[in-house]
C-alpha positions as CSV (number, residue, x, y, z in Angstrom):
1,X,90.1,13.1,80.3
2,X,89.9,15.4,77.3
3,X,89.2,18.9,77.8
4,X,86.4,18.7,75.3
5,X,84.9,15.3,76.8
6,X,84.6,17.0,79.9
7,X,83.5,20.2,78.5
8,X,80.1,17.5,77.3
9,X,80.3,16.4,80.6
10,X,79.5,19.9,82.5
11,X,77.3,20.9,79.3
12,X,74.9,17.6,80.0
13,X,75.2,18.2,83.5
14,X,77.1,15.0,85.3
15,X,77.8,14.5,88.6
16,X,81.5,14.1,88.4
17,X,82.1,13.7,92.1
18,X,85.7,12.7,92.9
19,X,86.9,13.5,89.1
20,X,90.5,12.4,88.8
21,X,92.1,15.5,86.8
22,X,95.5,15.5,87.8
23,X,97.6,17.1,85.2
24,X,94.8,17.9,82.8
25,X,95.3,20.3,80.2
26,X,92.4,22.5,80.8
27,X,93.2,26.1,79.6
28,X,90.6,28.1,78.5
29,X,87.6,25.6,79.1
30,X,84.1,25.8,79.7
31,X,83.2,24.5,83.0
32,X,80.8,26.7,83.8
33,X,78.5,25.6,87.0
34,X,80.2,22.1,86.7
35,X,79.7,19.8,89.6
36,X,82.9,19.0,90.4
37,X,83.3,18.2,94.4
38,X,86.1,16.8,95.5
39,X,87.7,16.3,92.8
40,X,91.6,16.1,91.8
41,X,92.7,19.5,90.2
42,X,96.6,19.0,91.2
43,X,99.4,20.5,88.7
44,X,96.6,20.6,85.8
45,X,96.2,23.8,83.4
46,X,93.1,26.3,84.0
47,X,94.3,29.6,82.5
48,X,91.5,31.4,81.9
49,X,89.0,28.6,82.1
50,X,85.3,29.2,82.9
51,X,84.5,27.9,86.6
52,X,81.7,30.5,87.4
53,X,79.6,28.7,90.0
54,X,81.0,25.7,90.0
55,X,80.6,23.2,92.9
56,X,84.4,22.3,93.8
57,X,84.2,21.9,97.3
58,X,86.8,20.0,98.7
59,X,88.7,20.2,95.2
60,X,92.7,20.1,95.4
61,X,94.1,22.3,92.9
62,X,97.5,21.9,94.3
63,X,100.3,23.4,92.0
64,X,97.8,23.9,89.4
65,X,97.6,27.2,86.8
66,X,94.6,29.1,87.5
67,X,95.9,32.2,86.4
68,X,93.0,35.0,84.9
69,X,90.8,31.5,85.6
70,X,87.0,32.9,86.3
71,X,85.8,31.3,89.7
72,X,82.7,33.8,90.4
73,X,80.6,32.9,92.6
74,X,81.7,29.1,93.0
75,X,81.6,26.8,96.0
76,X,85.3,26.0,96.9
77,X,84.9,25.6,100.8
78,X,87.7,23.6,102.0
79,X,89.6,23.6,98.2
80,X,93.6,23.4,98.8
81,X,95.2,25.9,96.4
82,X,98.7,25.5,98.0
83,X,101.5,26.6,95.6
84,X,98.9,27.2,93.1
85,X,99.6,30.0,90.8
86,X,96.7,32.5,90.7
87,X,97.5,35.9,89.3
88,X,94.6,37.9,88.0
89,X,92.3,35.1,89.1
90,X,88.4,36.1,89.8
91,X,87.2,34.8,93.0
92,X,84.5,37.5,93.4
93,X,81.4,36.4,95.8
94,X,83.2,32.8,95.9
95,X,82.6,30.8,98.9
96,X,86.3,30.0,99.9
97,X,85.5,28.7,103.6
98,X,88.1,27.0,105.1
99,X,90.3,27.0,102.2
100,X,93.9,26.1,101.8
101,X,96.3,29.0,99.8
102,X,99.9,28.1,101.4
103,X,102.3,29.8,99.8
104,X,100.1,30.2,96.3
105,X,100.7,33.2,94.1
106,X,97.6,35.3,93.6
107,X,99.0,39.1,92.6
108,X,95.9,41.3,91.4
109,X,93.3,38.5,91.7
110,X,89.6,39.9,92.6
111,X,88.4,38.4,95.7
112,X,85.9,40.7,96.4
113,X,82.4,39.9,98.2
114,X,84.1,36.5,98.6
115,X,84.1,34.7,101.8
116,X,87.0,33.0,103.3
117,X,86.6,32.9,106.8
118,X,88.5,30.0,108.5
119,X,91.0,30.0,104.9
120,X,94.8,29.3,105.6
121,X,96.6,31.7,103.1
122,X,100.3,31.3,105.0
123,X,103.1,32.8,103.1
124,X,100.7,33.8,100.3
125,X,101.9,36.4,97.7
126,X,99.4,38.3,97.3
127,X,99.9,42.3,96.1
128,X,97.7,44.4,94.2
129,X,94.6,42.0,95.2
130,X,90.9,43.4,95.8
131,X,89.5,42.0,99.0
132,X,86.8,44.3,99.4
133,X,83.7,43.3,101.3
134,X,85.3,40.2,102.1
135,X,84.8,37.8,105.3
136,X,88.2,37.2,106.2
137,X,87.3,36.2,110.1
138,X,89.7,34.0,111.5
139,X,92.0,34.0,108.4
140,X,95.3,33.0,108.9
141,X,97.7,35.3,106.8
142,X,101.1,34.8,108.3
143,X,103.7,36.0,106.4
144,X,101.7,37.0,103.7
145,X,102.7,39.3,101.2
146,X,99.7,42.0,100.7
147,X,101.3,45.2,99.4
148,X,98.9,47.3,97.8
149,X,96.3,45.5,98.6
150,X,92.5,46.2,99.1
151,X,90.7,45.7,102.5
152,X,88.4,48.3,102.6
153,X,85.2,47.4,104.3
154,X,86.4,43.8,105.2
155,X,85.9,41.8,108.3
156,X,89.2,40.6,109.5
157,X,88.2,39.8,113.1
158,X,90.6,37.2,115.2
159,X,92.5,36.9,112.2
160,X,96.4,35.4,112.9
161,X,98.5,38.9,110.8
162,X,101.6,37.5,112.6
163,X,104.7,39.0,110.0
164,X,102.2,39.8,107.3
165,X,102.9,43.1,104.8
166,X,100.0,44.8,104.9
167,X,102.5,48.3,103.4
168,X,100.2,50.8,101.4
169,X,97.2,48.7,101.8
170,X,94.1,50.0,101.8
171,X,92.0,49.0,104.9
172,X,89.8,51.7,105.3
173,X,87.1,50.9,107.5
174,X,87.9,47.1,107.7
175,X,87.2,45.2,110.8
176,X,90.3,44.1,112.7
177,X,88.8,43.6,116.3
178,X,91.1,41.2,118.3
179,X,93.0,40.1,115.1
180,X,97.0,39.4,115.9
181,X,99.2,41.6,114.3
182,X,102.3,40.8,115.7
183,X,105.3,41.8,114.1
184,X,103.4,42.7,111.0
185,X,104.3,45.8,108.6
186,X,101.6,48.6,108.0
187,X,103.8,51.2,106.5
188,X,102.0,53.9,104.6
189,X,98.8,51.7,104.8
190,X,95.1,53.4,105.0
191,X,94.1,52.8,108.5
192,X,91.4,55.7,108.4
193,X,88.0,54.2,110.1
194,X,89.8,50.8,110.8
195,X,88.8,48.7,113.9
196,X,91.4,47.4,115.7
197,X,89.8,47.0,119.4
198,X,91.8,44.5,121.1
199,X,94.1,43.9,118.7
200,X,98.1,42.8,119.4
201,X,100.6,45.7,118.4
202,X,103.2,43.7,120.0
203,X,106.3,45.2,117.2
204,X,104.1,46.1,114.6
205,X,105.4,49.0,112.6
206,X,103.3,51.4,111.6
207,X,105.1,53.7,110.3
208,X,103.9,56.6,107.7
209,X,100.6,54.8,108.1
210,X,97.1,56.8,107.7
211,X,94.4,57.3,110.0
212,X,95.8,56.7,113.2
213,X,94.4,58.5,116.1
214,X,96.2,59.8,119.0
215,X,94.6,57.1,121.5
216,X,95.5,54.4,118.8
217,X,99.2,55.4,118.5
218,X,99.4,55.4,122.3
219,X,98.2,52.0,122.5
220,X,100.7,51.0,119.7
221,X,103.2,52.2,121.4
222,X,102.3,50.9,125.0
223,X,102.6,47.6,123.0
224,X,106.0,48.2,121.7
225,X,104.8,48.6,118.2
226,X,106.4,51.6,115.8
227,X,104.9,54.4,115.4
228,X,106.9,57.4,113.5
């Protein structure tokens, strides 16, 4: 399909359930509140396309370009982004439940307000990216990239951290109770206000990291996690 025949689509409002889009060379396009569910997105070309509000649940947009693509506010619980390349994407006040982002590319995307508890962002690259005010409960990020990034104010409860590089990120006042931050890297991170009741130390490094209070770098170190 043409990117201007479905542009007519989404302006007359269709129901294009299922939408087989594979490969579609869709850069820069109008898609505004499309309904769009569970349709196939794979290895097609979104740069900078219009998807505000969209209804893509259960979309696949594996290996596809959404890079500076504008997904505010659109329904993409249970979309699989893996290997999708992302950077600069805005996902703000998205609904990204249970969402797939394996090893996807999203440097300085804007996530924030977005939900995404549940999501599977495994070996994500993800620096410089706003998560702010985001539900990230239960997220699996291990062996994500994160440097730099913004957490401030997000919930991060029971979330699997395992190996993630969380250095010089901002998680002021985030919620990390019982999250699993095994082996993960916090250097010079913003930990001022942070949760982390029952969390897992176990050889987390912490080092240069902000905000730490004597009881917590006790407990780090009871768990053999680095503290200097």
């Amino acid at each position: 399909m043409k990117k201007e025949e479905l542009e007519q689509k989404v302006k007359a409002k269709e129901d294009m359930k299922g939408a087989d889009l594979e490969k579609a060379k869709l850069k820069g396009a109008n898609l505004k509140k499309a309904e769009l569910k569970e349709a196939n997105l794979d290895r097609a070309d979104l740069r900078g396309s219009d998807l505000r509000e969209a209804n893509l649940e259960k979309a696949s947009f594996e290996r596809a370009n959404l890079i500076q693509a504008e997904l505010r506010g659109a329904n993409l619980k249970k979309a699989n982004f893996t290997e999708a390349l992302m950077h600069k994407a805005d996902f703000r006040d998205a609904n990204l439940e249970l969402a797939i982002f394996e090893e996807a590319e999203l440097d300085k995307a804007e996530f924030r307000g977005a939900k995404l508890e549940r999501a599977d962002m495994t070996r994500v690259k993800a620096i410089e990216c706003n998560f702010r005010d985001c539900d990230l409960d239960y997220v699996i990020l291990e062996r994500a990239e994160l440097k730099d990034s913004n957490f401030r104010d997000a919930q991060i409860r029971s979330a699997k951290l395992e190996r993630a590089d969380f250095s010089g990120a901002n998680l002021r006042d985030a919620d990390l109770r019982k999250a699993d931050l095994t082996r993960a890297n916090f250097k010079e991170a913003n930990l001022s206000g942070t949760d982390l009741r029952g969390a897992n130390f176990e050889f987390a490094d912490f080092t240069d990291a902000k905000g730490l209070t004597e009881d917590l770098i006790e407990e780090i170190k009871d768990q053999n996690g680095i503290v200097d």
